[in-house]
C-alpha positions as a printed Julia matrix, in Angstrom:
160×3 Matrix{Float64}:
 19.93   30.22    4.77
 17.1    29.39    6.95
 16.48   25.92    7.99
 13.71   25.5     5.92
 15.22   26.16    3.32
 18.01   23.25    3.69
 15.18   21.25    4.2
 13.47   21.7     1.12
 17.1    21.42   -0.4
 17.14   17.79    1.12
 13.74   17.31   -0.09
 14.74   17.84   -3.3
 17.72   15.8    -3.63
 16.04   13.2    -2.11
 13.25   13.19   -4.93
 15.54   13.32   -7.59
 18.19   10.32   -6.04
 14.76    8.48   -5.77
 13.38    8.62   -9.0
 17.29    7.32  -10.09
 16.58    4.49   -8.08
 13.96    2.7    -9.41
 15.22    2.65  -12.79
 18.77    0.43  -11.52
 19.99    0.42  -15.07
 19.6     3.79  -15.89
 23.15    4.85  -14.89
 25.02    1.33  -13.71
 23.53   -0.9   -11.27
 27.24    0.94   -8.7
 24.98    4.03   -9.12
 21.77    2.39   -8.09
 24.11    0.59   -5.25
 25.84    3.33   -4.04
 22.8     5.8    -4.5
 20.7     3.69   -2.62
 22.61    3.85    0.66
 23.05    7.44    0.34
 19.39    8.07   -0.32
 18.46    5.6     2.61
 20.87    7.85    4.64
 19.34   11.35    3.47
 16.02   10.04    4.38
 16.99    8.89    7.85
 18.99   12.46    8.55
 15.69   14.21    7.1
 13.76   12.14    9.92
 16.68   13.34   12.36
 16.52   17.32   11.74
 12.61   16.69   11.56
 13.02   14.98   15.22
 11.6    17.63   17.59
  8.25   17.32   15.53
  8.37   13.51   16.01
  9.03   13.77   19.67
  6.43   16.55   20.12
  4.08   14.75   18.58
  4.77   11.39   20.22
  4.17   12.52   23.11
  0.34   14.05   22.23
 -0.52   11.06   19.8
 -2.84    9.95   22.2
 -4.28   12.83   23.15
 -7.83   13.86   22.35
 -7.24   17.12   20.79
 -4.22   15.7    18.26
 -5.76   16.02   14.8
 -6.16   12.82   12.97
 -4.13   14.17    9.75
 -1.37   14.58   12.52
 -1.81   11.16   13.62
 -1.98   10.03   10.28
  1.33   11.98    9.09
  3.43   10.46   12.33
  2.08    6.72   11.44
  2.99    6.93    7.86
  6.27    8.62    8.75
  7.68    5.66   11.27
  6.26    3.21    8.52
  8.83    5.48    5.89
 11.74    5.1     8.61
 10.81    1.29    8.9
 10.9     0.25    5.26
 14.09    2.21    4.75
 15.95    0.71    6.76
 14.23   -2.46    4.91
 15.43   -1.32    2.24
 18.8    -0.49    3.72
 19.41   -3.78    5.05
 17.78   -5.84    2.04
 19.66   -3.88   -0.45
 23.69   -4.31    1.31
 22.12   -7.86    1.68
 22.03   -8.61   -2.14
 24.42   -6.07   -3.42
 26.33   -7.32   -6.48
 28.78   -4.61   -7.07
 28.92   -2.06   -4.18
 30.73   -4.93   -1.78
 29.68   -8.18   -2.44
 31.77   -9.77    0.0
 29.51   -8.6     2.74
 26.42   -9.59    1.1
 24.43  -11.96    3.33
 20.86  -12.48    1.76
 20.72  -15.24   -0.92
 19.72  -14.0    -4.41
 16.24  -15.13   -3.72
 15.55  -12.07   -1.26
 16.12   -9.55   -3.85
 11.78   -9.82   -3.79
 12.15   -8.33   -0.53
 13.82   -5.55   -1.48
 11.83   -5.03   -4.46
  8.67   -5.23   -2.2
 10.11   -2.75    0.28
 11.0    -0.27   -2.57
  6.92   -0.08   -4.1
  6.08    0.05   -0.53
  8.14    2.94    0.13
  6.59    4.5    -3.01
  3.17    4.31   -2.02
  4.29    5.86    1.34
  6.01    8.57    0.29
  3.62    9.59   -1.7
  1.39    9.67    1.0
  3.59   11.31    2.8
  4.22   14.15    0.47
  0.64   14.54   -0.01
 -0.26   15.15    3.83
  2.81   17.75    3.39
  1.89   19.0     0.45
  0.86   22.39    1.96
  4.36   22.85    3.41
  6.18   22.11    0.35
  3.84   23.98   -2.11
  4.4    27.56    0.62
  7.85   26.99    0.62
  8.26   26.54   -2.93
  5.94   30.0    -3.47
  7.5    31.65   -0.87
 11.52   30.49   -2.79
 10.19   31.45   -6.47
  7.76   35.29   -4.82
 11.65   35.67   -3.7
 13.39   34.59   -6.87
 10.76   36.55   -8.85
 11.49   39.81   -6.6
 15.58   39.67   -7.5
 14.32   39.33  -11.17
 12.12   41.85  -11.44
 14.67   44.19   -9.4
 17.69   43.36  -11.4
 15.41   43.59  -14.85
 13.98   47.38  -13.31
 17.88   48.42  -12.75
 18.94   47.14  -16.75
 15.88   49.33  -17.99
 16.77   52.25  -16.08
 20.32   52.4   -16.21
């Protein structure tokens, strides 16, 4: 497989594991626990494997000809690595189930990790939306593919 297609793998995953988390009770609040750090950890090895287009572009964000939507994308993606790692550290800090013997945040931070998780929700939506042309010619290019073995498979039934 090519590497963007692991990556929109990852993407994917990630979405879904997301969307678990923000309704805690929809499994068991060990799912949402446990979840939660592994999501947090997807997203920060998507930012790794996605790390020579950080460093190329941290190095031209201050040049004239970078495109603003460039800019934009890089800004809003070191905000997305911030607040997980907020949300990282907030959420081991007022675990219940996961390990609460290394829980070190009172019960009255649990606003901070709430506040952290909408936050990362408004940024990765923005995020997906300044990808969005990425994601939707992968996904065309993954289903013109899928179509293809369909239509060649169906072709060999019918003449066979």
């Amino acid at each position: 497989m090519k590497k963007n297609t692991y990556k929109l793998i990852l993407d994917i995953i990630m979405l879904a594991l997301l969307i678990l988390m923000f309704k805690k009770n929809i499994l068991t609040l060990a799912f949402h626990e446990i979840g939660g750090i592994i999501v947090c950890l997807l997203f920060i090895f998507h930012f790794i494997i996605n790390f020579n287009w950080v460093k190329a572009i941290t190095i031209k964000i201050f040049a004239a000809d970078t495109p603003f939507k460039m800019r934009l994308s890089y800004i809003i993606d070191i905000l997305l690595l911030l607040d997980t790692l907020a949300i990282l550290i907030t959420g081991i800090g007022i675990n219940k189930i996961f390990s609460s013997e290394i829980a070190f945040l009172p019960k009255s931070a649990t606003p901070y990790h709430f506040f952290t998780g909408g936050l990362f929700v408004i940024l990765i939506g923005i995020h997906i939306g300044l990808h969005w042309d990425w994601i939707k010619n992968m996904l065309n290019h993954k289903f013109t593919i899928f179509r293809k073995v369909q239509t060649t498979s169906l072709s060999k039934k019918i003449t066979d």
